[in-house]
mmCIF file of the N, C-alpha and C atoms, coordinates in Angstrom:
data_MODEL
# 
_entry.id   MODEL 
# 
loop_
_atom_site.group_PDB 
_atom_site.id 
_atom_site.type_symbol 
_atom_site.label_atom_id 
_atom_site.label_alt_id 
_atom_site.label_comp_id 
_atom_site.label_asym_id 
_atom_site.label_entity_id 
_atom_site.label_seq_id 
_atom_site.pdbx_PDB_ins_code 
_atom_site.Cartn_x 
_atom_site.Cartn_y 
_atom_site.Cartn_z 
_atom_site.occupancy 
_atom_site.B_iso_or_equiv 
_atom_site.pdbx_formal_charge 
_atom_site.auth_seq_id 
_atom_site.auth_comp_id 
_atom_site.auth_asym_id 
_atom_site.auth_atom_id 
_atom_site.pdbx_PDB_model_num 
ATOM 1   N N  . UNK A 1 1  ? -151.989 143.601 12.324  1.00 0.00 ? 1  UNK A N  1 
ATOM 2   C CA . UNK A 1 1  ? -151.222 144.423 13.234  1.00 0.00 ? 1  UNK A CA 1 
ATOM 3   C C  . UNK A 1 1  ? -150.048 143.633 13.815  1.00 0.00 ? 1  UNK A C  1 
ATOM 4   N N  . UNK A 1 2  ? -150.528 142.494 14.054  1.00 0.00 ? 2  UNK A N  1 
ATOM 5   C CA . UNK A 1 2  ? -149.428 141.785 14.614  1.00 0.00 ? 2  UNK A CA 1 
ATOM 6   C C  . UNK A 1 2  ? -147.908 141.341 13.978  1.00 0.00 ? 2  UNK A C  1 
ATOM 7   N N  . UNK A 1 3  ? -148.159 141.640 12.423  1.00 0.00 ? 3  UNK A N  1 
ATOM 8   C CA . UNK A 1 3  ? -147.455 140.538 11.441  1.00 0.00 ? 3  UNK A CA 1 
ATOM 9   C C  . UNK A 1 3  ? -146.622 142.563 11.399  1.00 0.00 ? 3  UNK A C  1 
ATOM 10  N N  . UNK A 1 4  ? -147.080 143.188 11.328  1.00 0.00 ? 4  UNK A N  1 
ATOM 11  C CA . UNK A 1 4  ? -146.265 144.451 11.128  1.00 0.00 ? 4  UNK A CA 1 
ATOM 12  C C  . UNK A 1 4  ? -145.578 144.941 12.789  1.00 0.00 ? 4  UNK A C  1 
ATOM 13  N N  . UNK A 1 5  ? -145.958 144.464 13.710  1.00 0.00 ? 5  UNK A N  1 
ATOM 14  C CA . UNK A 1 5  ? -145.788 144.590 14.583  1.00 0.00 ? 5  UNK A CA 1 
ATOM 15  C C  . UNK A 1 5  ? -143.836 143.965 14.710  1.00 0.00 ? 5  UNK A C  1 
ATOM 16  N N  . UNK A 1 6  ? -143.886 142.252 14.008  1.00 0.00 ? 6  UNK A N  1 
ATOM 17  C CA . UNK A 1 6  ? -142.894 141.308 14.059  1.00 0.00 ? 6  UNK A CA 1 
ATOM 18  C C  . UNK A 1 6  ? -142.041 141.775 12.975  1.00 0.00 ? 6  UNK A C  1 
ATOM 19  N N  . UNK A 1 7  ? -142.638 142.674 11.940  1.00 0.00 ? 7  UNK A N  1 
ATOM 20  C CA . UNK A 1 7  ? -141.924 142.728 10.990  1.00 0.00 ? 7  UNK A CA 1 
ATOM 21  C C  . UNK A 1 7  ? -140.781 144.424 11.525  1.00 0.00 ? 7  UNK A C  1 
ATOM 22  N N  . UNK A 1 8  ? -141.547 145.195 12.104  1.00 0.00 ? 8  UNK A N  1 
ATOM 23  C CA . UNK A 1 8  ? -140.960 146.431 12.825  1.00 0.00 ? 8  UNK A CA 1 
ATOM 24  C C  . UNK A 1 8  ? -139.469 145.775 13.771  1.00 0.00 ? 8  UNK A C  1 
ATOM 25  N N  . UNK A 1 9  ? -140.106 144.987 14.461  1.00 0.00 ? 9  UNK A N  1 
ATOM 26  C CA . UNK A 1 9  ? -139.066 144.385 15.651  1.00 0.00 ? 9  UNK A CA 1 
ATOM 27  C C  . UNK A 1 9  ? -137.918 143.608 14.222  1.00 0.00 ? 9  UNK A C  1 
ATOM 28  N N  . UNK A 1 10 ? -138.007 142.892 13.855  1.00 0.00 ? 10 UNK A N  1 
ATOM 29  C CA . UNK A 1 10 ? -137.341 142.519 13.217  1.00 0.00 ? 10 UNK A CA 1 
ATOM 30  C C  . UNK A 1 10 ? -136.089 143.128 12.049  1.00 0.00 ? 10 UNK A C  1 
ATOM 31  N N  . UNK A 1 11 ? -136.243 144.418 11.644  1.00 0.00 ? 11 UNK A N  1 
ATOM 32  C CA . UNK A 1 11 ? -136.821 145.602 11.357  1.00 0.00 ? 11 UNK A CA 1 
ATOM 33  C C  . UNK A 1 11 ? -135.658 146.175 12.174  1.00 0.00 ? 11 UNK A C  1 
ATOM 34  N N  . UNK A 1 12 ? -135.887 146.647 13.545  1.00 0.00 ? 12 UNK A N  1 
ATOM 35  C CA . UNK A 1 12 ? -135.022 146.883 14.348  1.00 0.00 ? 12 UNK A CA 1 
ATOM 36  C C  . UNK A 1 12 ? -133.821 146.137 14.434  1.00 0.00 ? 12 UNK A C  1 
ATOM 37  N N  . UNK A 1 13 ? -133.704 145.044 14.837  1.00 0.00 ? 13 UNK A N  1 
ATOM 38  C CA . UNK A 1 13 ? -132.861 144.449 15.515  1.00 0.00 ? 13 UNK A CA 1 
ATOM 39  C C  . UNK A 1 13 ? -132.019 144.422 14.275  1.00 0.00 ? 13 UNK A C  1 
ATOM 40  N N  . UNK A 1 14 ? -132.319 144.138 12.622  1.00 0.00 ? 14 UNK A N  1 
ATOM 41  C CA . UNK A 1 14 ? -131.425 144.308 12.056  1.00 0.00 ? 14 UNK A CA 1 
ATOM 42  C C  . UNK A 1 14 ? -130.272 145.173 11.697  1.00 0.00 ? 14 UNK A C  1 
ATOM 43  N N  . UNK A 1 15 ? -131.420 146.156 12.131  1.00 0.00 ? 15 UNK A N  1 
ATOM 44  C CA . UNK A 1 15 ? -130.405 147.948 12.157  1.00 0.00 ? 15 UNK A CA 1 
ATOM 45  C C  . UNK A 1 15 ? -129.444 147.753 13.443  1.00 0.00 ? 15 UNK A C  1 
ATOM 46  N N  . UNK A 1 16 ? -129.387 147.392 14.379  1.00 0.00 ? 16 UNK A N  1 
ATOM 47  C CA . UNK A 1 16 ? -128.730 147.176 15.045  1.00 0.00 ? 16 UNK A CA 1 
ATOM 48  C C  . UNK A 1 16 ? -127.304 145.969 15.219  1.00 0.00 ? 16 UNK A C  1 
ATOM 49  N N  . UNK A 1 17 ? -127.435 145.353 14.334  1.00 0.00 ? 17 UNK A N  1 
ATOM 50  C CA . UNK A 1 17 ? -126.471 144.424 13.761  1.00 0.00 ? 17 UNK A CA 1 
ATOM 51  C C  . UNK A 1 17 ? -125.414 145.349 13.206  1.00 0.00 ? 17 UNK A C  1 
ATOM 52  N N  . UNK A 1 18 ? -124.085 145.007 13.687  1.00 0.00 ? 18 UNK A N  1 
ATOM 53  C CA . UNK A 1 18 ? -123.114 145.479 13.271  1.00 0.00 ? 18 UNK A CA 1 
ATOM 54  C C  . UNK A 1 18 ? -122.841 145.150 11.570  1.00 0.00 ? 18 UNK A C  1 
ATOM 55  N N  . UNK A 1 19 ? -122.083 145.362 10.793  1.00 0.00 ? 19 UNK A N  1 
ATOM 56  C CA . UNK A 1 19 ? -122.135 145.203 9.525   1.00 0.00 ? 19 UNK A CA 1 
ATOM 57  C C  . UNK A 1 19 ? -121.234 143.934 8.959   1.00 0.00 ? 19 UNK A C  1 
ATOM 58  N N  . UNK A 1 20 ? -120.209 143.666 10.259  1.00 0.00 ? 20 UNK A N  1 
ATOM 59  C CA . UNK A 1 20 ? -119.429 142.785 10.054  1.00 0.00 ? 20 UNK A CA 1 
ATOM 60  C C  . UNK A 1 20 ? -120.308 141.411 10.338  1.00 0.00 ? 20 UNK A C  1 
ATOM 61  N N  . UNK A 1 21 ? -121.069 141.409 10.883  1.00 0.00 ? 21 UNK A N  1 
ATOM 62  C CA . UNK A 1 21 ? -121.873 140.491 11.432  1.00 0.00 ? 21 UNK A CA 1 
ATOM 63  C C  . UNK A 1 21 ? -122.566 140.024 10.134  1.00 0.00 ? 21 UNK A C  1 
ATOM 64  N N  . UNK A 1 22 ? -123.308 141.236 9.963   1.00 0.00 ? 22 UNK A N  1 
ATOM 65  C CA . UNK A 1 22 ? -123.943 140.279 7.892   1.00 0.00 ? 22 UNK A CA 1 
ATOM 66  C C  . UNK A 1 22 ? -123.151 140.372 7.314   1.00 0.00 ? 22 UNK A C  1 
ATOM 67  N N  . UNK A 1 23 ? -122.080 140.724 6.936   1.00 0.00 ? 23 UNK A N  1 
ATOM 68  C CA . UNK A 1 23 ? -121.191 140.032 6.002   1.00 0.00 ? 23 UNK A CA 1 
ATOM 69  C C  . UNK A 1 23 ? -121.095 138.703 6.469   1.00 0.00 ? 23 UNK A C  1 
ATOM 70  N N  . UNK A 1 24 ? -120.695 138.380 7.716   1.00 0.00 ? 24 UNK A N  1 
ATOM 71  C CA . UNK A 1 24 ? -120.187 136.950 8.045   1.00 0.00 ? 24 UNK A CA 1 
ATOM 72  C C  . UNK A 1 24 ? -121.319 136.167 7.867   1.00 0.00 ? 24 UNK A C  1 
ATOM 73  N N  . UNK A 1 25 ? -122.884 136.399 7.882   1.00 0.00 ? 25 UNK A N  1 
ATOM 74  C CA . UNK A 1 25 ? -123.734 135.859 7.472   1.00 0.00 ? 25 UNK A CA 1 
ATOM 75  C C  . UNK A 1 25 ? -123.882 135.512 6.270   1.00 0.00 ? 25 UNK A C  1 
ATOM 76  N N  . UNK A 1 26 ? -123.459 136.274 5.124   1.00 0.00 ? 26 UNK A N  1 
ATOM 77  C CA . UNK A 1 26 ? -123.150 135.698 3.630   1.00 0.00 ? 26 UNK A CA 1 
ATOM 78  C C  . UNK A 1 26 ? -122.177 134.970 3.645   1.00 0.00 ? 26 UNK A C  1 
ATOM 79  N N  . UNK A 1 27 ? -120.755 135.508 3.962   1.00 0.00 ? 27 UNK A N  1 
ATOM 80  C CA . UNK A 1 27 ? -119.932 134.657 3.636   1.00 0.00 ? 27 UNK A CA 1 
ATOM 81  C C  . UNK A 1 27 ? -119.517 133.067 4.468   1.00 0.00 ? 27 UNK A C  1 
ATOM 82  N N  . UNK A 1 28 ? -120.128 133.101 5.515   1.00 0.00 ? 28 UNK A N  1 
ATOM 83  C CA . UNK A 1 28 ? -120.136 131.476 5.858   1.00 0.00 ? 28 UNK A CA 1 
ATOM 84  C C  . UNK A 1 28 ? -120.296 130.551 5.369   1.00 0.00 ? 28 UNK A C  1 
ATOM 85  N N  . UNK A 1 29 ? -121.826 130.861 4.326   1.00 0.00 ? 29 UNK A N  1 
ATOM 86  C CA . UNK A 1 29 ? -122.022 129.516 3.685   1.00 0.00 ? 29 UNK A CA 1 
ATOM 87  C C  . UNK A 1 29 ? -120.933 129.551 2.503   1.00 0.00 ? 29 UNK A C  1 
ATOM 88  N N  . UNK A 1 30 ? -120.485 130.808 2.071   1.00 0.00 ? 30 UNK A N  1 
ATOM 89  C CA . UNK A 1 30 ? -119.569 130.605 0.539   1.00 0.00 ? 30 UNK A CA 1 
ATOM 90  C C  . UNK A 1 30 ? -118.297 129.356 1.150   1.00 0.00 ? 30 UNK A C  1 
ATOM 91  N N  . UNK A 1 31 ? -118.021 130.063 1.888   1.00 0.00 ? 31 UNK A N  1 
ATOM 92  C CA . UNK A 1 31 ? -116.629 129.578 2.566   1.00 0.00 ? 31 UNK A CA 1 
ATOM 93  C C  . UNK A 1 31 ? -116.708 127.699 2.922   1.00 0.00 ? 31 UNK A C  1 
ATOM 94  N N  . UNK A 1 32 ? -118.165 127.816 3.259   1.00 0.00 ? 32 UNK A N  1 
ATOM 95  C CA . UNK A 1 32 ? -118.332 126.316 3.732   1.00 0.00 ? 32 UNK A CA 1 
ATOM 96  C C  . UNK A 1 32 ? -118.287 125.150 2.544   1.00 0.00 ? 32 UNK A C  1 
ATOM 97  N N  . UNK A 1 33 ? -118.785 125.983 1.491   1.00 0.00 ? 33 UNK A N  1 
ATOM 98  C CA . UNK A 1 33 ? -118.934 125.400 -0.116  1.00 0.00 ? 33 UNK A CA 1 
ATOM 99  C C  . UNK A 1 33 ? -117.421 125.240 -0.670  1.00 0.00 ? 33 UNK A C  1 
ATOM 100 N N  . UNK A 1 34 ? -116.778 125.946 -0.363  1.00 0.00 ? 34 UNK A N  1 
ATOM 101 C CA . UNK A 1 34 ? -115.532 125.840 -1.028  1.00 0.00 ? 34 UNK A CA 1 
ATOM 102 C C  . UNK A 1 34 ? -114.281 125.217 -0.191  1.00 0.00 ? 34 UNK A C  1 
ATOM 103 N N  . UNK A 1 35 ? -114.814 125.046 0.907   1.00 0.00 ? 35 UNK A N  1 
ATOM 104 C CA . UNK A 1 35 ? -114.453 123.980 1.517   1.00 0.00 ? 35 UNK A CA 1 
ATOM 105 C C  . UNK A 1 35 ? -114.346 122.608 1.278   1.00 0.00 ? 35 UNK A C  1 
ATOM 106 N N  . UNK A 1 36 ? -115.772 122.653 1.262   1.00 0.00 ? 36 UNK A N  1 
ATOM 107 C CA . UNK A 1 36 ? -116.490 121.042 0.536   1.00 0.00 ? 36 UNK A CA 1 
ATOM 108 C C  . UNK A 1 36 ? -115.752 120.712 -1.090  1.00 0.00 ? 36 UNK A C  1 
ATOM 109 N N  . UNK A 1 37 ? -115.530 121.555 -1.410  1.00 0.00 ? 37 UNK A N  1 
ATOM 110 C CA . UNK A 1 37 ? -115.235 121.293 -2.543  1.00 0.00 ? 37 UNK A CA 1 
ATOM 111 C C  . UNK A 1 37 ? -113.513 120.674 -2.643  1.00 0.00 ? 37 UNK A C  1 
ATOM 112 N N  . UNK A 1 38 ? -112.701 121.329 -1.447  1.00 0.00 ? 38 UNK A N  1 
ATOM 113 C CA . UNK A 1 38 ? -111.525 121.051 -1.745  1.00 0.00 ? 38 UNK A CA 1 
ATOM 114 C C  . UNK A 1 38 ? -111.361 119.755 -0.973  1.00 0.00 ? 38 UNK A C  1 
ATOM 115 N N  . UNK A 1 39 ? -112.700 119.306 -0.117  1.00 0.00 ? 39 UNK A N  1 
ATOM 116 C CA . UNK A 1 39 ? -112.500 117.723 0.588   1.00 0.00 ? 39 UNK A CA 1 
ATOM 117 C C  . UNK A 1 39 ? -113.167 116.644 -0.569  1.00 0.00 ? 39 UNK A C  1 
ATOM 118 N N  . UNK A 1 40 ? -113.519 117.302 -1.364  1.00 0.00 ? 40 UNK A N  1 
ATOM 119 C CA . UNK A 1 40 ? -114.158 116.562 -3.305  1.00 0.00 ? 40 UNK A CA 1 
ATOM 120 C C  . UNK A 1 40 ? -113.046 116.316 -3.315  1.00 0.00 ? 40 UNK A C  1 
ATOM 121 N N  . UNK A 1 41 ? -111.979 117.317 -3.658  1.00 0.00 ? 41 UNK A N  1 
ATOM 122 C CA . UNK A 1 41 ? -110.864 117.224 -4.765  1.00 0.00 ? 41 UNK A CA 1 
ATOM 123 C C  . UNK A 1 41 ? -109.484 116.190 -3.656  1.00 0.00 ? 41 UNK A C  1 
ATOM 124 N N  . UNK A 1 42 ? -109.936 116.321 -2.665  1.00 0.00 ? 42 UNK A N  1 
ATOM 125 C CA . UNK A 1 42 ? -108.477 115.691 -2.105  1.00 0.00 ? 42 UNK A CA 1 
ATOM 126 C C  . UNK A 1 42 ? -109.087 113.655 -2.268  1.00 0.00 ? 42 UNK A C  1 
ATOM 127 N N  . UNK A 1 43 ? -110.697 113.969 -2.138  1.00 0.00 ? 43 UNK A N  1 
ATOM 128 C CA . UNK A 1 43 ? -110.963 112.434 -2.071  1.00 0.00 ? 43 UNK A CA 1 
ATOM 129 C C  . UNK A 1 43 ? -110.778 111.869 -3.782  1.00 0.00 ? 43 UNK A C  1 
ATOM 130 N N  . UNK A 1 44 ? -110.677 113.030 -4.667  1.00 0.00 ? 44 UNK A N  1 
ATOM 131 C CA . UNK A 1 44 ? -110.631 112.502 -5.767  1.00 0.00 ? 44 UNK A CA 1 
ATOM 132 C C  . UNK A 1 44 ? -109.105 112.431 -6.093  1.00 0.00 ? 44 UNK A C  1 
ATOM 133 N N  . UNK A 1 45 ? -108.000 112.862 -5.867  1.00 0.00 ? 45 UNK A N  1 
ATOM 134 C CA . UNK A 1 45 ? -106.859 112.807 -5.660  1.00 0.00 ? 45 UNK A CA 1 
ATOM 135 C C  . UNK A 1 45 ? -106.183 110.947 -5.273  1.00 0.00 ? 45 UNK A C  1 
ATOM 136 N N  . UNK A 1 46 ? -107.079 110.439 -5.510  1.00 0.00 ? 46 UNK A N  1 
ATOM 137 C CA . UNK A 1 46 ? -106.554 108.688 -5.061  1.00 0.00 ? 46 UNK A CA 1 
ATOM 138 C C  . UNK A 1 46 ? -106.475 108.731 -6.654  1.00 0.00 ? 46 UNK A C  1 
ATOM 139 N N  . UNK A 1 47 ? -107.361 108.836 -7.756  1.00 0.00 ? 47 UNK A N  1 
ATOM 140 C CA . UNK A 1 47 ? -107.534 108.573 -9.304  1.00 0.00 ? 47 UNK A CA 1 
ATOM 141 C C  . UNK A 1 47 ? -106.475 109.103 -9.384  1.00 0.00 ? 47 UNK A C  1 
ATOM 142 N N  . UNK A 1 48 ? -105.451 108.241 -10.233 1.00 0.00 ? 48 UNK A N  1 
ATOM 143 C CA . UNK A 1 48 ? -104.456 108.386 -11.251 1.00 0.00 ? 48 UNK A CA 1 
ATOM 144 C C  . UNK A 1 48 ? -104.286 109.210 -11.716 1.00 0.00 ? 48 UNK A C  1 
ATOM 145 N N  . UNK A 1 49 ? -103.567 110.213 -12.338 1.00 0.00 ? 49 UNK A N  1 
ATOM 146 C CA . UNK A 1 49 ? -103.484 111.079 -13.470 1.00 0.00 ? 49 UNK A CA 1 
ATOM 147 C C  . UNK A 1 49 ? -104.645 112.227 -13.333 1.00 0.00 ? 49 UNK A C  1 
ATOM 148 N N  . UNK A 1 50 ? -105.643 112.202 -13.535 1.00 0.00 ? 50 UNK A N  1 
ATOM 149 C CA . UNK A 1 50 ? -107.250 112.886 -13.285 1.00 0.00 ? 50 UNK A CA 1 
ATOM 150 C C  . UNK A 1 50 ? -107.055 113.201 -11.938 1.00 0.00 ? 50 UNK A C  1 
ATOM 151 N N  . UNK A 1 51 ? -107.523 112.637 -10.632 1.00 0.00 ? 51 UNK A N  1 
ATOM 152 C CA . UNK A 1 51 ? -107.219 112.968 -9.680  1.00 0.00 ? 51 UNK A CA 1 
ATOM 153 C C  . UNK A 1 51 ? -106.558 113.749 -9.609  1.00 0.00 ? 51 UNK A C  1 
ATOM 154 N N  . UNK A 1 52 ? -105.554 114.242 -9.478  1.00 0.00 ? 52 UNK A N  1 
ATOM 155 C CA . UNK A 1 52 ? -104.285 115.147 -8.971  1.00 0.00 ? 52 UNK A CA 1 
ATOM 156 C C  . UNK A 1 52 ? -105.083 116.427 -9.698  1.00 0.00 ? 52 UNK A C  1 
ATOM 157 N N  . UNK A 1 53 ? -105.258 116.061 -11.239 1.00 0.00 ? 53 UNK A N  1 
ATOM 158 C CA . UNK A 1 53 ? -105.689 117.645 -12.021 1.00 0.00 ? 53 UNK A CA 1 
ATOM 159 C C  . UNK A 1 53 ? -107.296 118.223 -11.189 1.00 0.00 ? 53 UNK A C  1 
ATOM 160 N N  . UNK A 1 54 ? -108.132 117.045 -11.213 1.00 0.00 ? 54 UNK A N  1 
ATOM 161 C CA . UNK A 1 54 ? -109.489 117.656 -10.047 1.00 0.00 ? 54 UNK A CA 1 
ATOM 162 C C  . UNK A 1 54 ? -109.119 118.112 -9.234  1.00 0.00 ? 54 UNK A C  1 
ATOM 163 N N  . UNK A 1 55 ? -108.033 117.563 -8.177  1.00 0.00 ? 55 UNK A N  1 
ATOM 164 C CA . UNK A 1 55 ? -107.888 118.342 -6.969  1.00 0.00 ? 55 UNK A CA 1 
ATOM 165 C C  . UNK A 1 55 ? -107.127 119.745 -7.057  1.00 0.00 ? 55 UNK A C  1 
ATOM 166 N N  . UNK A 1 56 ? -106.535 119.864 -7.993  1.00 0.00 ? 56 UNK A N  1 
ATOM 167 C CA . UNK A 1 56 ? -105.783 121.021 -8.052  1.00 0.00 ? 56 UNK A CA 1 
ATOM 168 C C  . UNK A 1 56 ? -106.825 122.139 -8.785  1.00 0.00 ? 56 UNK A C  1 
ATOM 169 N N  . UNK A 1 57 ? -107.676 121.683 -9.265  1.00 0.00 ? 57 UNK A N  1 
ATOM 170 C CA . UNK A 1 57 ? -108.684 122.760 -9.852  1.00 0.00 ? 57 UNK A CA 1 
ATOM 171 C C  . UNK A 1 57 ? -109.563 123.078 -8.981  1.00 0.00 ? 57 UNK A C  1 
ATOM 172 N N  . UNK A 1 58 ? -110.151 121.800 -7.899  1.00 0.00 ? 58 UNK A N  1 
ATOM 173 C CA . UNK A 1 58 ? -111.094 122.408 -6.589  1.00 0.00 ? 58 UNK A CA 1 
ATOM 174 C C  . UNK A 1 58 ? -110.490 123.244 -6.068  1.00 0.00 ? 58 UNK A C  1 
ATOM 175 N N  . UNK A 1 59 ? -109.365 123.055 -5.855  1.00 0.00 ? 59 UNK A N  1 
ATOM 176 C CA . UNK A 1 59 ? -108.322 124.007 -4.583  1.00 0.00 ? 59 UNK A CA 1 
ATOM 177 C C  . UNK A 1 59 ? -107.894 125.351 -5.003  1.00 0.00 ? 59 UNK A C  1 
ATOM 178 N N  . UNK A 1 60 ? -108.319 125.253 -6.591  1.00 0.00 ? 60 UNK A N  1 
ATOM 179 C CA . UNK A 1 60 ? -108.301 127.039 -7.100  1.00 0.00 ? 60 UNK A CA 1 
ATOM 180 C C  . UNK A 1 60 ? -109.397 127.657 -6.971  1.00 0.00 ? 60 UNK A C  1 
ATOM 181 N N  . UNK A 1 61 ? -110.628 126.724 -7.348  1.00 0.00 ? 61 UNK A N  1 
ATOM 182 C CA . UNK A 1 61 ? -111.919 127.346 -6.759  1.00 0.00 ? 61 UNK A CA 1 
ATOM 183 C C  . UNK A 1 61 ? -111.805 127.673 -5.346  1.00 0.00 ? 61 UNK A C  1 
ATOM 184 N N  . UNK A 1 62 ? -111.441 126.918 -4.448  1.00 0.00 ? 62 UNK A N  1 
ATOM 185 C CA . UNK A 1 62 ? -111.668 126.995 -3.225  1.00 0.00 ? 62 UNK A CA 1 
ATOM 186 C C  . UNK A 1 62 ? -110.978 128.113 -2.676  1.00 0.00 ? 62 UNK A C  1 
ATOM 187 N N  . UNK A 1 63 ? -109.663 129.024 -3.882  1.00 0.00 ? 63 UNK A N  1 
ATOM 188 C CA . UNK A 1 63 ? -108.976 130.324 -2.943  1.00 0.00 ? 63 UNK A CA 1 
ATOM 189 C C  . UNK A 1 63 ? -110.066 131.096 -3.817  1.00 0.00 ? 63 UNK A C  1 
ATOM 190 N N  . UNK A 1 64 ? -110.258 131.030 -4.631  1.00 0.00 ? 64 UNK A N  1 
ATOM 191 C CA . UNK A 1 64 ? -111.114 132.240 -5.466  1.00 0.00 ? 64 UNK A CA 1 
ATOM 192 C C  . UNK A 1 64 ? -112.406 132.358 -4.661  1.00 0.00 ? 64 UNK A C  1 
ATOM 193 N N  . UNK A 1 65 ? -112.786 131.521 -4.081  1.00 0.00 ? 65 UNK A N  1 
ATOM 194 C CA . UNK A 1 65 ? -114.189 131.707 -2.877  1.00 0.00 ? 65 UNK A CA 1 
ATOM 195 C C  . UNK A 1 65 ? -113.778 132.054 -1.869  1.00 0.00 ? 65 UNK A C  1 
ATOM 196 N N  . UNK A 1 66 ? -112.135 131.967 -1.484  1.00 0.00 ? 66 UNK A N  1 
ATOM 197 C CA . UNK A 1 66 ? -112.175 132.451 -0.252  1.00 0.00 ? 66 UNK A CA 1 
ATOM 198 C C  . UNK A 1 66 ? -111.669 134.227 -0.286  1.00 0.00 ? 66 UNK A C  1 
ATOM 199 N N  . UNK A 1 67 ? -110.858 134.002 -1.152  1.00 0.00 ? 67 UNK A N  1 
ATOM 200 C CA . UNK A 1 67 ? -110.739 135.754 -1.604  1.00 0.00 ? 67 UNK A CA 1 
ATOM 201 C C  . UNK A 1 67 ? -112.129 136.590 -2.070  1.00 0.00 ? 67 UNK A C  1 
ATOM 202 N N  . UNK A 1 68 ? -112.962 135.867 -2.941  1.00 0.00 ? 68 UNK A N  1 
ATOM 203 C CA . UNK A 1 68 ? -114.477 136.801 -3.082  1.00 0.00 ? 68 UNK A CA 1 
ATOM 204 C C  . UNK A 1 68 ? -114.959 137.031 -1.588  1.00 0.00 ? 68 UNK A C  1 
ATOM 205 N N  . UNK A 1 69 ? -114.761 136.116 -0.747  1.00 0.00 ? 69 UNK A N  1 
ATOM 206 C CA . UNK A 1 69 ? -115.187 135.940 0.516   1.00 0.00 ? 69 UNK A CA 1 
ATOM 207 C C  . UNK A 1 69 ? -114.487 137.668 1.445   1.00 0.00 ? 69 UNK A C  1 
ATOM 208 N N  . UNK A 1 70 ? -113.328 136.580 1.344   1.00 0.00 ? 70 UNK A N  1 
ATOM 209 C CA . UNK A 1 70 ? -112.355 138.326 2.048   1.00 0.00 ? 70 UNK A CA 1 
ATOM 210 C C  . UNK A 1 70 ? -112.857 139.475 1.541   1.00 0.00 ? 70 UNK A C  1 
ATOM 211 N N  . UNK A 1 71 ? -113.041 139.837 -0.009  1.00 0.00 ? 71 UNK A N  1 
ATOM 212 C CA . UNK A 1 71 ? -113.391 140.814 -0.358  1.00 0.00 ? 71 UNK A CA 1 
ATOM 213 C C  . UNK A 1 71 ? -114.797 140.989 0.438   1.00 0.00 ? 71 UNK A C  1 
ATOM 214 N N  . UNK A 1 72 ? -115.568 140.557 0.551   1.00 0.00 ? 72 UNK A N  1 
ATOM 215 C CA . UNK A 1 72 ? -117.165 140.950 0.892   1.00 0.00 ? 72 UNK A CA 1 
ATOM 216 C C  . UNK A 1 72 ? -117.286 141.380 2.432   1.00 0.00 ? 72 UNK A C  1 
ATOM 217 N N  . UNK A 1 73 ? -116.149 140.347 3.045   1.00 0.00 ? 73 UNK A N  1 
ATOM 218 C CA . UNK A 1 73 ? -116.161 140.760 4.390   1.00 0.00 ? 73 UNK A CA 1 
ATOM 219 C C  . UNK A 1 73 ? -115.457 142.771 4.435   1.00 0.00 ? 73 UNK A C  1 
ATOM 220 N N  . UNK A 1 74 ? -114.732 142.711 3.774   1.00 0.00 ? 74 UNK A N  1 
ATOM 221 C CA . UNK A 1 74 ? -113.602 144.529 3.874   1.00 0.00 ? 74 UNK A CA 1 
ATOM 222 C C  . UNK A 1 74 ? -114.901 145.163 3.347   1.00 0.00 ? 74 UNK A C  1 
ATOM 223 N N  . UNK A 1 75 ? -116.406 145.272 2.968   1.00 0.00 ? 75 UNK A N  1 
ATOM 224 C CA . UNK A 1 75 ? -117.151 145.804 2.682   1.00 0.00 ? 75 UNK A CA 1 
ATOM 225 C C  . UNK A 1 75 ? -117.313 146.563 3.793   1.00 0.00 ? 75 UNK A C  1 
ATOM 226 N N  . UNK A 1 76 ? -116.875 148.112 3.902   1.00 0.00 ? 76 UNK A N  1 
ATOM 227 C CA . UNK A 1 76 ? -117.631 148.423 5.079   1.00 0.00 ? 76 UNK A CA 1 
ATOM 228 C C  . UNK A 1 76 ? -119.414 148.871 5.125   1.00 0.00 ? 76 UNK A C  1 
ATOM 229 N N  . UNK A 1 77 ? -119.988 148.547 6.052   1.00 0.00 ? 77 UNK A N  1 
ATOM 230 C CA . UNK A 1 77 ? -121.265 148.886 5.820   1.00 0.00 ? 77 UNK A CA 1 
ATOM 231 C C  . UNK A 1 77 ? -121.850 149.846 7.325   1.00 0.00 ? 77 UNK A C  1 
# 
């Protein structure tokens, strides 16, 4: 009783979450990853020749995560 009890409340409170709110719950961690990735590519950016091409390829990942990102957030729910 109790475990359906936590699961009801829980249950609730989600329905009550605005929609923008879980989106921003998915997309935080994307955003945080593709972050990380473009502080990869700038530390790899000291290497010669290579360097410059890593960092410029993190930093395309890193808009393409942030645009999938944008997109997920305009989800209305």
């Amino acid at each position: 009783m109790k475990m359906l009890t936590r699961f009801a409340v829980v249950a609730l409170m989600a329905s009550m979450l605005s929609g923008c709110f879980l989106t921003k719950i998915v997309t935080t961690p994307m955003r945080i990853v593709g972050a990380g990735g473009s502080v990869l590519g700038a530390g790899l950016s000291i290497i010669p020749v290579a360097g410059n091409t890593a960092d410029e390829a993190l930093e395309g990942v890193d808009g393409a995560i942030d645009q999938a990102a944008d997109t997920i957030d305009d989800v209305p729910i």
